[in-house]
C-alpha atoms as an extended CHARMM CRD file, in Angstrom:
* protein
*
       235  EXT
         1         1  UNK       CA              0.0000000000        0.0000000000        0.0000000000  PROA      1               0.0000000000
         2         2  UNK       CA              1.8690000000        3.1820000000       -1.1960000000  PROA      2               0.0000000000
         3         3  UNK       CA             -0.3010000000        5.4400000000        1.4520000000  PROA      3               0.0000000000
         4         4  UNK       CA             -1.6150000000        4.0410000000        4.4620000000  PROA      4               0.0000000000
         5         5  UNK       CA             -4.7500000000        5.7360000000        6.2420000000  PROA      5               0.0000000000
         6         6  UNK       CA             -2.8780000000        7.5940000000        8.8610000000  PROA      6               0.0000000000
         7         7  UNK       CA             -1.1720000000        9.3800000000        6.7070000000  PROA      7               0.0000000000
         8         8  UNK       CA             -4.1700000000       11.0840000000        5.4500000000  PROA      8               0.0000000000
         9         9  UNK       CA             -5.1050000000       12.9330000000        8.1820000000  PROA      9               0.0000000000
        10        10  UNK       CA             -4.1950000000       16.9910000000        8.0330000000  PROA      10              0.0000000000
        11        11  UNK       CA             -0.7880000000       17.8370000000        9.0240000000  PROA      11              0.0000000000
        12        12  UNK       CA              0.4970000000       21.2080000000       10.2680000000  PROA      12              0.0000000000
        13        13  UNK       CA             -0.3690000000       23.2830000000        6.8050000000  PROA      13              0.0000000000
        14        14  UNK       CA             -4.0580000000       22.0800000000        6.7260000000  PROA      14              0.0000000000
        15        15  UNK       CA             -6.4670000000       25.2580000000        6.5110000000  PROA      15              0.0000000000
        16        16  UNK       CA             -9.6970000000       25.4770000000        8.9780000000  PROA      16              0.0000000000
        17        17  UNK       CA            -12.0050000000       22.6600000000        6.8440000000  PROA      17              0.0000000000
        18        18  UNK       CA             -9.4300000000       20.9150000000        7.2490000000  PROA      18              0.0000000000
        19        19  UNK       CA             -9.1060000000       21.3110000000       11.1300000000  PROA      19              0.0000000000
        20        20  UNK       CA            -13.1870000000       20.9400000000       11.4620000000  PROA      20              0.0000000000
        21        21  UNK       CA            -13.0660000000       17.6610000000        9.5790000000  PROA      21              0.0000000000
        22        22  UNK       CA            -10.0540000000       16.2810000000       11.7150000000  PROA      22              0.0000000000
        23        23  UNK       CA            -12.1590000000       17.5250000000       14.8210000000  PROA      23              0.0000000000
        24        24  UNK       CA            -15.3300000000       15.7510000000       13.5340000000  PROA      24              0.0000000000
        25        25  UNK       CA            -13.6630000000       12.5240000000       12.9310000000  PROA      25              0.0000000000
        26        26  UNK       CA            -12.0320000000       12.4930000000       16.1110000000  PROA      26              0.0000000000
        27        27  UNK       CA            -15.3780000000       13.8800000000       18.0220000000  PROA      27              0.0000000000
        28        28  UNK       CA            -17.3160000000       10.9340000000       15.9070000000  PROA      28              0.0000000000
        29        29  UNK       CA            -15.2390000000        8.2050000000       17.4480000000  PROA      29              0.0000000000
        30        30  UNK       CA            -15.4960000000        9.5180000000       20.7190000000  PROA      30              0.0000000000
        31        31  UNK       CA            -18.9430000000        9.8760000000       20.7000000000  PROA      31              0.0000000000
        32        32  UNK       CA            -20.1570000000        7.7070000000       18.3900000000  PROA      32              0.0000000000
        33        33  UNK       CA            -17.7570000000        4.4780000000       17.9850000000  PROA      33              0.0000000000
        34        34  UNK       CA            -16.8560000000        4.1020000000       21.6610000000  PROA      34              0.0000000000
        35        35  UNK       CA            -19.8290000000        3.8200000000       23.3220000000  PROA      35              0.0000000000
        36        36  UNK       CA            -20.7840000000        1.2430000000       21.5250000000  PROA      36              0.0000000000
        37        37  UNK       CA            -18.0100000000       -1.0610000000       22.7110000000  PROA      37              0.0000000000
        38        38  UNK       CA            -15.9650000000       -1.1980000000       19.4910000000  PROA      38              0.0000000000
        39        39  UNK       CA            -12.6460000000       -1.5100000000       21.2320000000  PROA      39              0.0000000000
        40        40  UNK       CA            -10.4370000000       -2.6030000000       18.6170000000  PROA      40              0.0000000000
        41        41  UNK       CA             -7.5790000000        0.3550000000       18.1370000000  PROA      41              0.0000000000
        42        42  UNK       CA             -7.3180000000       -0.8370000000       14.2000000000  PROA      42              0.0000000000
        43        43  UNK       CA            -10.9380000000        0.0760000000       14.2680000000  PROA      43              0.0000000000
        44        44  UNK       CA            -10.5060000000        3.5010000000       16.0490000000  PROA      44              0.0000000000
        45        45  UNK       CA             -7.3880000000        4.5130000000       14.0330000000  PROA      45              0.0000000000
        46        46  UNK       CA             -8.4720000000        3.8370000000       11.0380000000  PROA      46              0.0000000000
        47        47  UNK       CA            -11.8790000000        6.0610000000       11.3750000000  PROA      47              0.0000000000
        48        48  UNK       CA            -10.2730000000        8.9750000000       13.4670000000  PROA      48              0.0000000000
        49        49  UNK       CA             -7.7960000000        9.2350000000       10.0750000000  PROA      49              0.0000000000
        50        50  UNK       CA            -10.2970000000        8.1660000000        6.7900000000  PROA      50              0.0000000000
        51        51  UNK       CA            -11.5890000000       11.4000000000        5.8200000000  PROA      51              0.0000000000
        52        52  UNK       CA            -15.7170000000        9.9630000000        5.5990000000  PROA      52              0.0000000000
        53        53  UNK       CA            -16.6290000000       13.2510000000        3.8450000000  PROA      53              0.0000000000
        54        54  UNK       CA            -14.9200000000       12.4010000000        0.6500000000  PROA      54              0.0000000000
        55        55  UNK       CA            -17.1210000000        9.4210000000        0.2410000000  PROA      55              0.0000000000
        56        56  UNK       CA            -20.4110000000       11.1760000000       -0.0560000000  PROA      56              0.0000000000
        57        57  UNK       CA            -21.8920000000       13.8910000000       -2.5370000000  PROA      57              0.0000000000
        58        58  UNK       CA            -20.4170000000       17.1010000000       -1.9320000000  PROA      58              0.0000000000
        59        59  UNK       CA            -23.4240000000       18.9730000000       -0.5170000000  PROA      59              0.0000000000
        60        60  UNK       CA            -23.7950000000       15.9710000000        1.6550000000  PROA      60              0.0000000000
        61        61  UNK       CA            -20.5470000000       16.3860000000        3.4850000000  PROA      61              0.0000000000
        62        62  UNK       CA            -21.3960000000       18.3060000000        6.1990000000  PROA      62              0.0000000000
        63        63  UNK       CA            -23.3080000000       15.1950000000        7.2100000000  PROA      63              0.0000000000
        64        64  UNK       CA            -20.3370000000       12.6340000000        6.8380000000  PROA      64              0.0000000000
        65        65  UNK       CA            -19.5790000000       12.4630000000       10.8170000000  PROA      65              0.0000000000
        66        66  UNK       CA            -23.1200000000       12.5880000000       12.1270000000  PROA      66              0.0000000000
        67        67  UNK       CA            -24.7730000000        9.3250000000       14.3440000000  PROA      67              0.0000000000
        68        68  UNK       CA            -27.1690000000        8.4660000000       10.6390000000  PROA      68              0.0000000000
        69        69  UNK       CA            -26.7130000000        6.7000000000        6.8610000000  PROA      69              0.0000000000
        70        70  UNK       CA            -25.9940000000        9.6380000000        4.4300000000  PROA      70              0.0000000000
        71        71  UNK       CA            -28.0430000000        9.0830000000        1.4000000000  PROA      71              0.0000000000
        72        72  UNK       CA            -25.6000000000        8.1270000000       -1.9390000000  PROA      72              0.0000000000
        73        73  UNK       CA            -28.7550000000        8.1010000000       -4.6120000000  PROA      73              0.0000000000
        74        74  UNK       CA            -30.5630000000        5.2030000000       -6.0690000000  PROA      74              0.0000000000
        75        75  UNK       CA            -31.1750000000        3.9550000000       -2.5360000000  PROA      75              0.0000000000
        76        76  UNK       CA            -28.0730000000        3.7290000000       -1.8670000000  PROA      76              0.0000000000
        77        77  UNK       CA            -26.4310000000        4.7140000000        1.2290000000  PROA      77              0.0000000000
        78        78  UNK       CA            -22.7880000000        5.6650000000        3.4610000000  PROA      78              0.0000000000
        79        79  UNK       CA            -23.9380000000        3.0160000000        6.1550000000  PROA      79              0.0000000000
        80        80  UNK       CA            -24.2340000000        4.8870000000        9.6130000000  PROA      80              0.0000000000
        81        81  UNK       CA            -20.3020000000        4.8100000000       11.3560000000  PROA      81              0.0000000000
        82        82  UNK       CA            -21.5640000000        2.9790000000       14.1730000000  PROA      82              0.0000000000
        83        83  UNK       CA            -22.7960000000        0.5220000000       12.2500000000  PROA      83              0.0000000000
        84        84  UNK       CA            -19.7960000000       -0.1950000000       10.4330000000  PROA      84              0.0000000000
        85        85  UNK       CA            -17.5610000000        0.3190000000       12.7440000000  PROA      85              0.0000000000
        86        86  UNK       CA            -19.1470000000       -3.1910000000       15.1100000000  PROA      86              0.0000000000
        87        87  UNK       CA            -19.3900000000       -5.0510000000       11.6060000000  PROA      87              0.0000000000
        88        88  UNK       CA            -15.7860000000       -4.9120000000       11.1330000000  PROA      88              0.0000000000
        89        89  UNK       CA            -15.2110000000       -5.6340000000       15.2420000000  PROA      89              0.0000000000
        90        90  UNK       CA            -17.3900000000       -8.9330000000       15.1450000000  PROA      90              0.0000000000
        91        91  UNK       CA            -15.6960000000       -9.9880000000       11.6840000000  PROA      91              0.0000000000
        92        92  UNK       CA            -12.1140000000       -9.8410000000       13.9890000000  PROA      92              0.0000000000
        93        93  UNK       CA            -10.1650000000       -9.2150000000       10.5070000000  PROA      93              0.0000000000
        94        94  UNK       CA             -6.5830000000      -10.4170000000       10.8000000000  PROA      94              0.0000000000
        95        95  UNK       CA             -4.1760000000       -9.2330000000        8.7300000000  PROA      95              0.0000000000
        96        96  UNK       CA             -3.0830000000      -11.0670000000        5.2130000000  PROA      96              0.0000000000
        97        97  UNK       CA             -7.2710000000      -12.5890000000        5.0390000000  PROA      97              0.0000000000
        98        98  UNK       CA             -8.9530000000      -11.9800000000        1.7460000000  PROA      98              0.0000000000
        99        99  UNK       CA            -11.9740000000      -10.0480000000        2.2700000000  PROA      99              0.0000000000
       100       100  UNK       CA            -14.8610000000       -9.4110000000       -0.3530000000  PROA      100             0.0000000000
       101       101  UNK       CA            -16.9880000000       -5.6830000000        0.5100000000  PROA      101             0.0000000000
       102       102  UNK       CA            -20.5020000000       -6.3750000000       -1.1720000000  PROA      102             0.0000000000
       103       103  UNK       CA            -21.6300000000       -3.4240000000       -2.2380000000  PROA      103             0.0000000000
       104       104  UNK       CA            -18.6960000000       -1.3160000000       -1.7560000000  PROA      104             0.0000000000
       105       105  UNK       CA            -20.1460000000        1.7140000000       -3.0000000000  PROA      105             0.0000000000
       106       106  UNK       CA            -17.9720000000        4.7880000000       -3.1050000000  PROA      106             0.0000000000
       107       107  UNK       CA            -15.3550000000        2.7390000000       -0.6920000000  PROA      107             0.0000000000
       108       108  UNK       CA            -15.4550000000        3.4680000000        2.5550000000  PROA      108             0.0000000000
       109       109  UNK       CA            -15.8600000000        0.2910000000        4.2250000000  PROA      109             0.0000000000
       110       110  UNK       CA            -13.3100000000       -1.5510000000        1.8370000000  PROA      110             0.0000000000
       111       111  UNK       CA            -10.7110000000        1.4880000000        2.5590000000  PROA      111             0.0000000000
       112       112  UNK       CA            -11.0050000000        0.3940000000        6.3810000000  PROA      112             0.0000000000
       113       113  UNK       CA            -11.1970000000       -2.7940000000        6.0960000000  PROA      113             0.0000000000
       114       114  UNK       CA             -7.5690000000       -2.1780000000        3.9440000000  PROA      114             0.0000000000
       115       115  UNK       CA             -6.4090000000       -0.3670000000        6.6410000000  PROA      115             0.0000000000
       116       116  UNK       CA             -7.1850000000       -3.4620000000        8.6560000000  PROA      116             0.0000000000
       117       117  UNK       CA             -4.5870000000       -5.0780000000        7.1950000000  PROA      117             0.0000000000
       118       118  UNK       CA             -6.3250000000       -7.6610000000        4.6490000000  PROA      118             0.0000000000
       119       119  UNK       CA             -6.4240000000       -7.6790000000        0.6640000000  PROA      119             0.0000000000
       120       120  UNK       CA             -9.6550000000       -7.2310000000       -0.4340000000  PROA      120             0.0000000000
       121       121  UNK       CA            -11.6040000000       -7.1990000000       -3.1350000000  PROA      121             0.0000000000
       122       122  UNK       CA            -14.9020000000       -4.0780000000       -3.5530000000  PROA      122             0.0000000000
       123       123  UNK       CA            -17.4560000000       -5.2210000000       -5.2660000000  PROA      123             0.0000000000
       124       124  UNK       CA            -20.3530000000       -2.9570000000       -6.8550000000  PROA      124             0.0000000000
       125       125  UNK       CA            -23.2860000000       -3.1660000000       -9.3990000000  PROA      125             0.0000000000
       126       126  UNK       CA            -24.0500000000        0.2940000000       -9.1890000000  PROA      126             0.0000000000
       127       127  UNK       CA            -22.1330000000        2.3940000000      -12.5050000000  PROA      127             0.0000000000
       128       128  UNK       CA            -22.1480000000        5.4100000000      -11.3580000000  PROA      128             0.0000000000
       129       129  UNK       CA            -21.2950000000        4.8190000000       -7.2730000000  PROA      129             0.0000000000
       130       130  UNK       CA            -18.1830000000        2.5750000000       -8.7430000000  PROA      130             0.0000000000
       131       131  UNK       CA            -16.8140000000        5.0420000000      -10.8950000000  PROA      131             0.0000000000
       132       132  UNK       CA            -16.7820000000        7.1550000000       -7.8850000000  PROA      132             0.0000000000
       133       133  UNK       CA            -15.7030000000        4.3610000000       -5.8140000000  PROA      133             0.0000000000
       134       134  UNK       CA            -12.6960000000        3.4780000000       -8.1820000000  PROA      134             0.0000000000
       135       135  UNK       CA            -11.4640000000        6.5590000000       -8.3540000000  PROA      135             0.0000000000
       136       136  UNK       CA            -11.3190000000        7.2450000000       -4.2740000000  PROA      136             0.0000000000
       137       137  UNK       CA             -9.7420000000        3.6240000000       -4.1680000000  PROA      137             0.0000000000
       138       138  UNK       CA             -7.0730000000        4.2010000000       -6.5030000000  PROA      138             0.0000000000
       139       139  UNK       CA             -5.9190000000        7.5650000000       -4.3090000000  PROA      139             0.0000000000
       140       140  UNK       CA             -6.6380000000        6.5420000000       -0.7240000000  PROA      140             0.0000000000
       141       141  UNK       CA             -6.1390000000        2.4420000000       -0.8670000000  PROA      141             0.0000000000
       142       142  UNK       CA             -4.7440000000        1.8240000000       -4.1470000000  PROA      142             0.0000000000
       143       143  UNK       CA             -3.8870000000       -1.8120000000       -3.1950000000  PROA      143             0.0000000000
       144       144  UNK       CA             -7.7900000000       -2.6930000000       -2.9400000000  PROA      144             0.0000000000
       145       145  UNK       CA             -8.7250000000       -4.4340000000       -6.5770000000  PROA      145             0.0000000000
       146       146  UNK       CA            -12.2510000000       -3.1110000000       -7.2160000000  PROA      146             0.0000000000
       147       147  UNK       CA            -14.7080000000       -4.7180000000       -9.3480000000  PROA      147             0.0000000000
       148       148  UNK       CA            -18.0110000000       -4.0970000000      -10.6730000000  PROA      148             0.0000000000
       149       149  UNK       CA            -20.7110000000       -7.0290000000      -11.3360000000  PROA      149             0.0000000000
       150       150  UNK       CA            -24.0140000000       -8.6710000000       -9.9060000000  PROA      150             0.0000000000
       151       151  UNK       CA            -23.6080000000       -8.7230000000       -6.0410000000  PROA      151             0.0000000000
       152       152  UNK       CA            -25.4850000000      -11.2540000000       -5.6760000000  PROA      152             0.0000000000
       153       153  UNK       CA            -22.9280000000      -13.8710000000       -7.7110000000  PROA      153             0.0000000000
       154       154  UNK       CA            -20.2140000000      -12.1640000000       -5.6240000000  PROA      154             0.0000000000
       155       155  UNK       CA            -16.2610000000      -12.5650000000       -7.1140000000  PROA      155             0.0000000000
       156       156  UNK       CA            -15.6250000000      -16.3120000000       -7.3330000000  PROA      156             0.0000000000
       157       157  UNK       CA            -12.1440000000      -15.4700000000       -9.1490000000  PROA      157             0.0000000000
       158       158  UNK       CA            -10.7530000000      -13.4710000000       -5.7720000000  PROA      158             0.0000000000
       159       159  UNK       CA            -12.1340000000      -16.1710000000       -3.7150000000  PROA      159             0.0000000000
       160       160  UNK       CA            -12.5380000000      -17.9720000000       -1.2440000000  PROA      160             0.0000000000
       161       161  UNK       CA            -12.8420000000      -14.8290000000        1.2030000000  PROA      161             0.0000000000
       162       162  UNK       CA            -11.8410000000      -14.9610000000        4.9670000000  PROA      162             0.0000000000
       163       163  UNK       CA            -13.9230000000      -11.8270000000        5.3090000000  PROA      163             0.0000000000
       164       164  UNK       CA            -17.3760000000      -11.0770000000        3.6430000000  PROA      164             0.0000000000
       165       165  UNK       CA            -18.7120000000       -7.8130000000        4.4880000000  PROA      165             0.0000000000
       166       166  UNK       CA            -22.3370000000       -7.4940000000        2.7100000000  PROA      166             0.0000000000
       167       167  UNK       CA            -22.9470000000       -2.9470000000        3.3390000000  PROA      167             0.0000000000
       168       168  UNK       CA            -26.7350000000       -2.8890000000        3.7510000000  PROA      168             0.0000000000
       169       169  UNK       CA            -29.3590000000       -4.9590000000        4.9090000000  PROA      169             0.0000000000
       170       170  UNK       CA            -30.1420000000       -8.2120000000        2.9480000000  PROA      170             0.0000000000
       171       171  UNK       CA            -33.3490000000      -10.7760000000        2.7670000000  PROA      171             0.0000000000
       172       172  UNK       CA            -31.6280000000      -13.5860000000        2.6170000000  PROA      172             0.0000000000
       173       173  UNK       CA            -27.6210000000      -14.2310000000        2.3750000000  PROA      173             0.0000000000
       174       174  UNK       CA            -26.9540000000      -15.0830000000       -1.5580000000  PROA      174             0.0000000000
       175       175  UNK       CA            -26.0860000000      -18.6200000000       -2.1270000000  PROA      175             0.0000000000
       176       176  UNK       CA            -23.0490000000      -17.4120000000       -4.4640000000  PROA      176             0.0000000000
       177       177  UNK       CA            -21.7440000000      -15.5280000000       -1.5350000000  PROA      177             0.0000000000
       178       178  UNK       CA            -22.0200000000      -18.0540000000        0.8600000000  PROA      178             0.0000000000
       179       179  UNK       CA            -20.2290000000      -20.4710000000       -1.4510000000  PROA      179             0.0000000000
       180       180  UNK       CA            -17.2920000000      -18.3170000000       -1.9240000000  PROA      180             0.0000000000
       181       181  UNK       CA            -16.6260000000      -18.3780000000        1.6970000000  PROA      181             0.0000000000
       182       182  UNK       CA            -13.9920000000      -20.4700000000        3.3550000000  PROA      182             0.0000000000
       183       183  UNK       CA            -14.1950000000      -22.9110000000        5.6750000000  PROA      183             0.0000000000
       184       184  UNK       CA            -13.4930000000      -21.2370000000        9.0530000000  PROA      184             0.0000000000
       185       185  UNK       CA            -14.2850000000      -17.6320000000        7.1400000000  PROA      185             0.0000000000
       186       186  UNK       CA            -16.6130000000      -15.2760000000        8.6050000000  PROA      186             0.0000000000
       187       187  UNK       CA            -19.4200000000      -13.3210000000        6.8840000000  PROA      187             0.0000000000
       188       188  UNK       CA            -21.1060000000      -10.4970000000        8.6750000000  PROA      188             0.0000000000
       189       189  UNK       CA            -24.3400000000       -7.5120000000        7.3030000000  PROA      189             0.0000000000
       190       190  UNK       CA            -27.4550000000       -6.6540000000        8.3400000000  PROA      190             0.0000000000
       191       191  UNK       CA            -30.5660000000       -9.2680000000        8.2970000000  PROA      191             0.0000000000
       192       192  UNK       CA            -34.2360000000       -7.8010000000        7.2030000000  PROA      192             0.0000000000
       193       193  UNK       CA            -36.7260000000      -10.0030000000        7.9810000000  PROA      193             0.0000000000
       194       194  UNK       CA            -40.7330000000       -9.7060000000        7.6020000000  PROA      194             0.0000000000
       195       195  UNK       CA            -42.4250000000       -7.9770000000       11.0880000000  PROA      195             0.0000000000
       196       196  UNK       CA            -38.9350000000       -8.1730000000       12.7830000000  PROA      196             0.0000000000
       197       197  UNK       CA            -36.3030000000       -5.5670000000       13.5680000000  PROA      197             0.0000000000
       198       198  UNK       CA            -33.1100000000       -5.6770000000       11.1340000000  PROA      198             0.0000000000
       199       199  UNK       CA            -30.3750000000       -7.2530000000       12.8120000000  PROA      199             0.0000000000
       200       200  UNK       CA            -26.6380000000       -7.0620000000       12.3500000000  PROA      200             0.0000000000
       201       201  UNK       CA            -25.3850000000      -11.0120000000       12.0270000000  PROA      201             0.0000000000
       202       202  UNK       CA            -22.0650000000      -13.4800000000       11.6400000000  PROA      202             0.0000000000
       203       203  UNK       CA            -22.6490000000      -16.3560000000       10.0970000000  PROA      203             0.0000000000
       204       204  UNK       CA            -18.9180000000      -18.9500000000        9.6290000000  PROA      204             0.0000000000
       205       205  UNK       CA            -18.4650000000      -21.0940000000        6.7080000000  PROA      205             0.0000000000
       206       206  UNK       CA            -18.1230000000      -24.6810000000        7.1570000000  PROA      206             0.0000000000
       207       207  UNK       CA            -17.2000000000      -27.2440000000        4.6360000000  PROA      207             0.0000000000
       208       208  UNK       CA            -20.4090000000      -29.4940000000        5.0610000000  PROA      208             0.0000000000
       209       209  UNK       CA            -23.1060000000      -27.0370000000        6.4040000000  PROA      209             0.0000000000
       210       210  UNK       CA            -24.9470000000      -24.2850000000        5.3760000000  PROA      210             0.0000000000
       211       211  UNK       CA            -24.4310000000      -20.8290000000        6.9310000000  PROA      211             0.0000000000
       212       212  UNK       CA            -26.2180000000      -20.0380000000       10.1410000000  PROA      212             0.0000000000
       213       213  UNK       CA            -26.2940000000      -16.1600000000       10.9720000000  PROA      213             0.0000000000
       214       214  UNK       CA            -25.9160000000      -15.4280000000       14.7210000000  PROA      214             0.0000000000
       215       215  UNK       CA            -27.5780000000      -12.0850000000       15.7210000000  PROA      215             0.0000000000
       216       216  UNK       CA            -25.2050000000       -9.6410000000       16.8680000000  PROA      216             0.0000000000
       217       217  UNK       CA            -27.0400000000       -5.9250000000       17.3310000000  PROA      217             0.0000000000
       218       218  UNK       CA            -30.0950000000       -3.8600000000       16.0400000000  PROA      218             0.0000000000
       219       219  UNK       CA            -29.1650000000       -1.8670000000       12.8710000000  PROA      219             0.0000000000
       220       220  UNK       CA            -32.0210000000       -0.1730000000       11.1360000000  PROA      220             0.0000000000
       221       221  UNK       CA            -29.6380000000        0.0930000000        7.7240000000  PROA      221             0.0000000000
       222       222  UNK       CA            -31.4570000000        0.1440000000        4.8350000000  PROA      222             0.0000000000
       223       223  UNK       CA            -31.7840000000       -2.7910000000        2.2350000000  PROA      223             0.0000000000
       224       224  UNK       CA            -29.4900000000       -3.0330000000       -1.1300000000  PROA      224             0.0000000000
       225       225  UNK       CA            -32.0860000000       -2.5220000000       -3.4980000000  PROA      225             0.0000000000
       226       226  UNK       CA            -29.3860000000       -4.8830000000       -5.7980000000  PROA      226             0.0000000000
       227       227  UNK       CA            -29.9210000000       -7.3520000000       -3.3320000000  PROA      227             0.0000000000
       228       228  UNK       CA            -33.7020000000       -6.9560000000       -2.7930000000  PROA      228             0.0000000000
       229       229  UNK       CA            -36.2890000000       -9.3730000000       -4.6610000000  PROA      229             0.0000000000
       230       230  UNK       CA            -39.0030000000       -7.0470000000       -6.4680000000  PROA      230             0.0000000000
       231       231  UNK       CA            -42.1920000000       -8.1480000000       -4.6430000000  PROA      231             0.0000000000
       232       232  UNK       CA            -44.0970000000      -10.8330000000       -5.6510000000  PROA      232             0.0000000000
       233       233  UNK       CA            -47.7210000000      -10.6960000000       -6.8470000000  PROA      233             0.0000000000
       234       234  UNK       CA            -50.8630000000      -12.2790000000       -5.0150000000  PROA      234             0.0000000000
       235       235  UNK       CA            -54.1670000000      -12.9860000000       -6.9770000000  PROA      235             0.0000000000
C-alpha cells in the first residue's frame, strides 16, 4: 500500500475545513464508535484518520460524521459509522485474510477494512457509485482491486474470502456468496426479515453445512435494493 490511512489525516499546513473535519472525525469516534463497545484500536485509528466526507456527494458532506446513513442516490447509502464500525469488530479481521466488501459503493468500508490489514476485493453493481468508488480507491487504498458485477454472484475469481462484508441490509444471504466463503471464514451484514427488527449477524463457513447467521445488534440500515427481490404478486 503506497499510502496508508494515517497518513491522510491533516498535518500542520491544513487550513480550517481541514481542522473541522479532523475535529469531527475524532469527536465521531469519541462519541459515536466508543460507546458502543468497538474496542479494537485498528478500528478507532483507522476512522479517526479516513476522511468519511470524501465518500459522499459534496453537498452531503457536512453530514459525513453525524450518528445516521448519508443518502448516496438510487437507494443507496454511506452506512451509519456505528454501524460499520461493530461489523468490522465482530468480523475480527486479521491481517493477510482476503476479504470481499458487497456493495462497496464509493469505498469506505473496503478502505477500512484495507487499513485493517487484509487484501480485499470491492465489489459494486451500481455504474455510477463505482466510478466514484474506483477513483477514491485508486488515491486513498490503491492496493484494494475493485470490481463491478451482480452482487449477488459475488467474485468467485478473488475467492474464497476470509472476510465477507455485505454494506446494507439483505433478505436472505446469496447462495453465491455463501459459497465463496472459506471454511473457518466469517461473513457479517445486516438481516431484514418480515415484522422483525433488522439485525446485524455473523454467520462462519463450514465445509459441510450451510451458513447459520448469529444475531449480533439492532441496525435499522437500509436494504441493497441490488440485493432486494421485487415483490411478488398475489391474486
Amino acid at each position: 500500500m503506497s499510502q496508508s490511512v494515517s497518513s491522510i489525516e491533516p498535518g500542520s499546513a491544513a487550513g480550517p475545513g481541514d481542522r473541522d473535519r479532523e475535529f469531527a472525525r475524532r469527536r465521531m469516534v469519541d462519541t459515536q464508535i466508543r460507546p458502543v463497545q468497538v474496542s479494537d484500536p485498528r478500528i478507532l485509528e483507522a476512522m479517526r484518520h479516513l476522511p468519511r466526507e470524501r465518500f459522499v456527494p459534496a453537498d452531503r458532506a457536512d453530514s459525513a460524521y453525524m450518528d445516521q446513513d448519508v443518502p448516496l442516490g438510487d437507494g443507496r447509502v454511506l452506512t451509519e459509522p456505528r454501524v460499520i464500525a461493530r461489523l468490522l469488530q465482530i468480523l475480527v479481521p486479521r491481517r493477510g485474510e482476503r476479504a470481499l466488501v458487497v456493495g462497496a459503493g464509493t469505498g469506505y468500508a473496503a478502505c477500512l477494512m484495507q487499513a485493517l490489514g487484509t487484501t480485499v476485493v470491492a465489489l459494486e453493481q451500481n455504474r455510477t457509485l463505482a466510478a466514484t468508488g474506483r477513483d477514491l480507491l485508486a488515491e486513498l487504498a490503491p492496493a484494494v482491486k475493485y470490481r463491478e458485477g451482480a452482487l449477488a454472484e459475488g467474485h468467485a475469481a478473488g475467492g474464497p474470502y476470509d472476510l465477507i462484508l455485505i454494506d446494507g441490509a439483505v433478505q436472505s444471504i446469496p447462495p453465491a456468496l455463501a459459497a465463496q466463503l472459506a471454511p473457518g471464514g466469517r461473513l457479517a451484514g445486516v438481516l431484514s426479515l418480515p415484522g422483525r427488527v433488522r439485525t446485524a449477524f455473523l454467520a462462519e463457513g463450514a465445509s459441510s453445512a450451510p451458513l447459520r447467521p448469529r444475531a449480533q445488534f439492532d441496525a435499522a440500515t437500509p436494504l441493497l435494493p441490488e440485493l432486494t427481490p421485487p415483490p411478488a404478486f398475489s391474486f
